[in-house]
LUMBAMI-343795 format. One line per 2 residues: number of its first residue (from 0); their letters; for each residue x, y, z of C-alpha. Coordinates in pm, whole numbers, m for minus. Example, Ala and Ser with C-alpha at 12.3 -4.5 7.8 and 13.67 -1.06 7.14 Angstrom:
2
0	AS	1230,m450,780 ~ 1367,m106,714
***
This chain:
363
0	XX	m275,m274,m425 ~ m379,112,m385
2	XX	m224,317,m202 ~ m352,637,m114
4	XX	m69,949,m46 ~ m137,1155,234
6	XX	51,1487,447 ~ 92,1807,482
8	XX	160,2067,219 ~ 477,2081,116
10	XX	631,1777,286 ~ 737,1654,m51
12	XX	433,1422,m114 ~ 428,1507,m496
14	XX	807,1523,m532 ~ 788,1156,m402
16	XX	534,1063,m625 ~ 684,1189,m897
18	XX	992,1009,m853 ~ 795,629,m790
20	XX	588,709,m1088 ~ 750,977,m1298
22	XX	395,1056,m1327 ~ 501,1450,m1403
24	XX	253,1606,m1073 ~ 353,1980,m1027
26	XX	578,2004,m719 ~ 637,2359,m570
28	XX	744,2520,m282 ~ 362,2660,m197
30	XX	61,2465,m19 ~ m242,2319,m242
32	XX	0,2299,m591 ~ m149,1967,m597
34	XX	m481,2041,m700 ~ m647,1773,m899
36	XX	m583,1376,m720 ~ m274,1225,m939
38	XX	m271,860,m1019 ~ 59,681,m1118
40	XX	54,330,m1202 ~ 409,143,m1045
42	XX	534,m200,m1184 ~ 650,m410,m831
44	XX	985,m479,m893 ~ 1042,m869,m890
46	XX	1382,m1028,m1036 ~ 1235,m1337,m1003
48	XX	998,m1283,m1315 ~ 1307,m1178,m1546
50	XX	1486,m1568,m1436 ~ 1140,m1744,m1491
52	XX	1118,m1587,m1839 ~ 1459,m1656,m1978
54	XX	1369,m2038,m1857 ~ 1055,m2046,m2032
56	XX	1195,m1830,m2337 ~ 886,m1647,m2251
58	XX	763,m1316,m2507 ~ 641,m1097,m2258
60	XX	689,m1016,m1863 ~ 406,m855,m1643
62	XX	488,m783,m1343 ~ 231,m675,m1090
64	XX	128,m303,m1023 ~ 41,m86,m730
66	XX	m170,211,m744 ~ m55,563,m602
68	XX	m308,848,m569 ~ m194,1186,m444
70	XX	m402,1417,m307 ~ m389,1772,m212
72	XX	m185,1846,108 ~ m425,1851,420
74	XX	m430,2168,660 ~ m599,2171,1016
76	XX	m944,2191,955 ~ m961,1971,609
78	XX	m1251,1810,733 ~ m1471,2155,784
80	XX	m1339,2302,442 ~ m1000,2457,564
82	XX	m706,2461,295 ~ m916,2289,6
84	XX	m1129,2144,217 ~ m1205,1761,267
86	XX	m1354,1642,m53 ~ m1014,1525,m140
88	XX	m987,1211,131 ~ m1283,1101,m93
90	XX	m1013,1009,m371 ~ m838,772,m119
92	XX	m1126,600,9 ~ m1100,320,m238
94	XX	m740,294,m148 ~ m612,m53,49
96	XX	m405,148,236 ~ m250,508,366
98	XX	68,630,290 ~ 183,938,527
100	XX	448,1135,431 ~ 580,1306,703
102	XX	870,1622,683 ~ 1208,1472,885
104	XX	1416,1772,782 ~ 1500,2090,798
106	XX	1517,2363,540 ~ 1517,2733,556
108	XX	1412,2759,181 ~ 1112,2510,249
110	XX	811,2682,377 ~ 643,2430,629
112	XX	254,2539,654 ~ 272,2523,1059
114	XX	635,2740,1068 ~ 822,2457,1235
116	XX	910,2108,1164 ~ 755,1857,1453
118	XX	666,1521,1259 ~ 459,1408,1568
120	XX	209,1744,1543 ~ 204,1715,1179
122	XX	81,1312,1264 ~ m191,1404,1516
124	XX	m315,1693,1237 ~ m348,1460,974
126	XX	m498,1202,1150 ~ m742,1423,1306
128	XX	m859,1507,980 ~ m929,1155,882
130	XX	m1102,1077,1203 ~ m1355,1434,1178
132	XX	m1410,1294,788 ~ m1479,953,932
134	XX	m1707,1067,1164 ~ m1958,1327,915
136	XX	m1958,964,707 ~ m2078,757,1029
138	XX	m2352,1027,1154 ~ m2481,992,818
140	XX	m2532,643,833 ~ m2613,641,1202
142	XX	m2919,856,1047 ~ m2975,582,820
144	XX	m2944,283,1019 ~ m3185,451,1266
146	XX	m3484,463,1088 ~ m3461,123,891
148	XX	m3349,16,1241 ~ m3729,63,1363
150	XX	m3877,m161,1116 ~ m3618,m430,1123
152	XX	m3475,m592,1463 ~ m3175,m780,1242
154	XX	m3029,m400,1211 ~ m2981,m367,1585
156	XX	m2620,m492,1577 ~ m2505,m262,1274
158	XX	m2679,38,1476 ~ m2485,m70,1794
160	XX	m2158,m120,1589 ~ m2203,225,1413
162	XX	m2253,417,1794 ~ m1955,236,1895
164	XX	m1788,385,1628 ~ m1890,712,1671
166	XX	m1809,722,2038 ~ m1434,634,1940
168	XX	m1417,887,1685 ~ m1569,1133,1894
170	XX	m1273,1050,2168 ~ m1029,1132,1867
172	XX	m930,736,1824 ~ m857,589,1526
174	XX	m1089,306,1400 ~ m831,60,1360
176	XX	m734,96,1706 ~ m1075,m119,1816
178	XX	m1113,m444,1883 ~ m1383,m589,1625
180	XX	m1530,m922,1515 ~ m1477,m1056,1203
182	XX	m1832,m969,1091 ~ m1793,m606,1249
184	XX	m1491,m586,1079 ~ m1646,m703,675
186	XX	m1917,m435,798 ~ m1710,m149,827
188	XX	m1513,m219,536 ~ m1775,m120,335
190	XX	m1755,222,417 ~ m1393,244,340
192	XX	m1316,470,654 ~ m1001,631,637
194	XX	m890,597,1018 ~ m971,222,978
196	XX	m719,186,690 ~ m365,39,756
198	XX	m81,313,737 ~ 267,321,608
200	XX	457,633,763 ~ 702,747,523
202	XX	985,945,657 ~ 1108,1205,432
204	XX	1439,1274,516 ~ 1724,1490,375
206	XX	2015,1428,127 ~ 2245,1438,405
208	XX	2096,1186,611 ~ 2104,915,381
210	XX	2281,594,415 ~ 2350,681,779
212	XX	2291,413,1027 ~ 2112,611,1238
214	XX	1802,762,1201 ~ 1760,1162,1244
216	XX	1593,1257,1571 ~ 1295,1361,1379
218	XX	1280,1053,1204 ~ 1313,817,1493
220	XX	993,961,1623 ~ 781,880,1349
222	XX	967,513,1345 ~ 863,493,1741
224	XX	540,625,1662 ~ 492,357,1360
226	XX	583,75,1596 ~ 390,186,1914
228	XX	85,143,1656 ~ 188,m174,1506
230	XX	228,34,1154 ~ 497,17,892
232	XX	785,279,872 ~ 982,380,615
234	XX	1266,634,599 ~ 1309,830,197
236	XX	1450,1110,90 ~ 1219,1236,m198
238	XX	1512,1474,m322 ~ 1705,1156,m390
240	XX	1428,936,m491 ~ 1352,1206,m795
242	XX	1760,1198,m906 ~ 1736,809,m890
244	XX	1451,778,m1116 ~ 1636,1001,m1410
246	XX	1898,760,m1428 ~ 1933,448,m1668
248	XX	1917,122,m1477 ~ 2279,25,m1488
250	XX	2328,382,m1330 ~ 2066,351,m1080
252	XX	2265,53,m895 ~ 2637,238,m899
254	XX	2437,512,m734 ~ 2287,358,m513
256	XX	2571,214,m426 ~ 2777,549,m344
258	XX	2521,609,m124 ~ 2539,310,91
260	XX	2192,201,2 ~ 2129,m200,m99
262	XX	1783,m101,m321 ~ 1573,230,m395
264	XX	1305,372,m239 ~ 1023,230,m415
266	XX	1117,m121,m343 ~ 1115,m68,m15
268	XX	795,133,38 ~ 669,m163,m192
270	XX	766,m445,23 ~ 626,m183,314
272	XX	283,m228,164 ~ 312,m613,112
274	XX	369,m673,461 ~ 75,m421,579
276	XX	m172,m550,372 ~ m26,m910,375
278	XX	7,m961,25 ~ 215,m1240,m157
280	XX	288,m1318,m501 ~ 243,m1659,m689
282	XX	406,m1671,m1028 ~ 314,m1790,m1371
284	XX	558,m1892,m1639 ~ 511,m1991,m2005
286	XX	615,m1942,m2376 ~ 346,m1649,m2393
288	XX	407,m1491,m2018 ~ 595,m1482,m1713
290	XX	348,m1311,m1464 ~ 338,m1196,m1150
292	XX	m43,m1224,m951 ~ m60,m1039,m615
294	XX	m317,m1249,m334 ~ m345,m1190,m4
296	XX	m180,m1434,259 ~ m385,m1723,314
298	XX	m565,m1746,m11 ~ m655,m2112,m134
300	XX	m606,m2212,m467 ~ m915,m2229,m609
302	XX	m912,m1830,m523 ~ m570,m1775,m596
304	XX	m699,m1917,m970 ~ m1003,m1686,m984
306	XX	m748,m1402,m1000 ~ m656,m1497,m1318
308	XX	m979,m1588,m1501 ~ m1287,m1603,m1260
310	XX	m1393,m1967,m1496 ~ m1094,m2107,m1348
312	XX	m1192,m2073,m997 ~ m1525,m2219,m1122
314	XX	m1395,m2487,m1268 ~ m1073,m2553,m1040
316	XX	m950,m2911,m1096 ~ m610,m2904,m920
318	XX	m326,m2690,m920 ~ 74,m2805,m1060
320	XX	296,m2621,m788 ~ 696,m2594,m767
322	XX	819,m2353,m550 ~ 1090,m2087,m718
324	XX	1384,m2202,m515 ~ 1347,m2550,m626
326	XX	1241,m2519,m982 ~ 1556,m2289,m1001
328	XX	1769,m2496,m838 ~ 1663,m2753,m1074
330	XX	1722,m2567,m1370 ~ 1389,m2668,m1568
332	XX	1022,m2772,m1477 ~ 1113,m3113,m1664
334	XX	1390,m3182,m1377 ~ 1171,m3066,m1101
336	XX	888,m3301,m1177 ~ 1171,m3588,m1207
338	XX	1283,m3528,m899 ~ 944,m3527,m764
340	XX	927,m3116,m672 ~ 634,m3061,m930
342	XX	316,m3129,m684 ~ m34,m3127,m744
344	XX	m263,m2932,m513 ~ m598,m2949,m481
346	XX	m873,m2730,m334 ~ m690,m2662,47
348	XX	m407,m2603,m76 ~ m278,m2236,106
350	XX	m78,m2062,m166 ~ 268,m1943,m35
352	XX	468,m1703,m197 ~ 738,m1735,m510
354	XX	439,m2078,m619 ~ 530,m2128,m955
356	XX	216,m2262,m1091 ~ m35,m2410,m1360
358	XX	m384,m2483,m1305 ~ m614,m2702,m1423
360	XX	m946,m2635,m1486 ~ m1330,m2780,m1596
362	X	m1435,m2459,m1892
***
């Protein structure tokens, strides 16, 4: 999973970062610090992997990863070379997802690059930036698509696609807000348009407001906005998130803790992501490795085995499956296939998430 960081200058974008990565990005209190796009690789947290391993007296755990790029904070007029201009949102093209920060408090000492705090304008600005970037990529293909379009009738529906897709850019709509077929749809996602990405609106609160069971007023407008759009929404304060990830582990939960919260963060603008992109995990467990694997929802096992090694999708025999619940319930593999919990799967088989499993394979 790659997600892409997004917002306004100093709306504490690279202080957030920092603090799910501890990547080290400069964080100051002036627009475009953030210069260069910073990358931070982020094991998923997954408890599961730790019980698997003491099972299987395994060696090593690998958890899976997510991808965060951060980009330089976007200013009205991004897209025609404002700020730093727009060659940034190339950098999050690639990514499976947009994460927008958004500034849910107020501070004096803060500079905010508009002069007032108003999550919703801040929103519509950023968003307008991806849609004008969206649509200089889509006149340039439109040009394309044109001329080959002359000499070959089978490009008629790509050329009608790509208008429609202009017109709703041109109307200031977001890409993801049409209605598409599934072959429009694989279409467009080669051009990795931003507007058509999913997005995860990330609240950045303050100190104060954490743990409270109410969101802020400024913050309840981005989580209205989130669900009016069928989005996710999550509410952070970065400040916190930064103090949280200096602390040893056994500290991290006492503080959490004393501030009313049941998990940081990063788990929860984790599980955010899962649930946009509708990811899952199946699980792998042996002497060598416990593993996590991240698949989307709905992959088959023959698939699901290709993420591992692409021969064993080629060769896919059948798959061993115990769910996690039951072979820990159990207490070993050996007393799950007794009791008749082990099953073997073959090619239709729909993996669902926490599948411990082993699979078997023609080299």
């Amino acid at each position: 999973m790659k997600l892409g960081i997004v917002g306004l200058p100093n709306v504490g974008k690279s202080t957030l970062f920092n603090a799910i990565t501890s990547a080290g990005a400069e964080a100051s209190n002036y627009p475009f610090c953030t210069i260069e796009p910073n990358v931070g690789v982020v094991e998923v947290p997954d408890p599961r992997l730790k019980v698997l391993a003491d099972m299987f007296h395994s060696v090593k755990i690998t958890p899976a990863v997510v991808e965060f790029y951060d980009i330089a904070g976007l200013v009205r007029g991004a897209s025609k070379g404002e700020g730093l201009g727009n060659k940034f949102l190339a950098n999050i093209r690639e990514a499976s997802a947009i994460v927008q920060v958004v500034r849910c408090f107020e501070d004096p000492n803060i500079v905010h690059v508009d002069g007032s705090v108003d999550p919703l304008r801040d929103i519509e600005t950023i968003e307008l930036e991806l849609i004008l970037s969206d649509l200089e990529m889509i006149e340039r293909n439109l040009v394309k698509v044109e001329k080959l379009a002359k000499a070959d009738r089978k490009l008629a529906p790509s050329l009608d696609l790509l208008k429609k897709v202009k017109e709703t850019l041109e109307a200031g709509k977001l890409v993801r807000t049409l209605s598409l077929t599934d072959e429009e749809k694989a279409y467009l996602h080669g051009l990795n348009l931003l507007s058509d990405k999913p997005m995860l609106y990330v609240a950045n609160i303050a100190e104060g407001d954490v743990g409270k069971p109410q969101l802020n007023e400024y913050a309840q407008r981005v989580c209205d906005h989130a669900r009016n759009e069928g989005a996710e929404f999550v509410a952070i304060c970065a400040q916190i998130e930064a103090e949280i990830a200096e602390l040893a582990d056994d500290e991290k939960a006492e503080y959490l803790e004393a501030l009313g919260l049941k998990e940081a963060g990063l788990d929860r603008l984790i599980s955010a992501g899962y649930r946009l992109l509708g990811l899952i995990s199946f699980l792998t467990a042996g002497e060598k490795e416990s593993r996590a694997w991240t698949i989307r929802r709905g992959t088959l096992a023959p698939q699901a085995a290709g993420t591992i090694h692409s021969d064993f999708e080629r060769g896919f025999i059948r798959a061993k499956i115990v769910s996690y619940e039951d072979l820990i319930a159990c207490g070993s593999l050996a007393e799950a296939k007794a009791k008749g919990l082990l099953r073997s799967e073959g090619k239709e088989y729909e993996m669902k998430d926490g599948d411990v499993v082993e699979f078997l394979f023609n080299v």
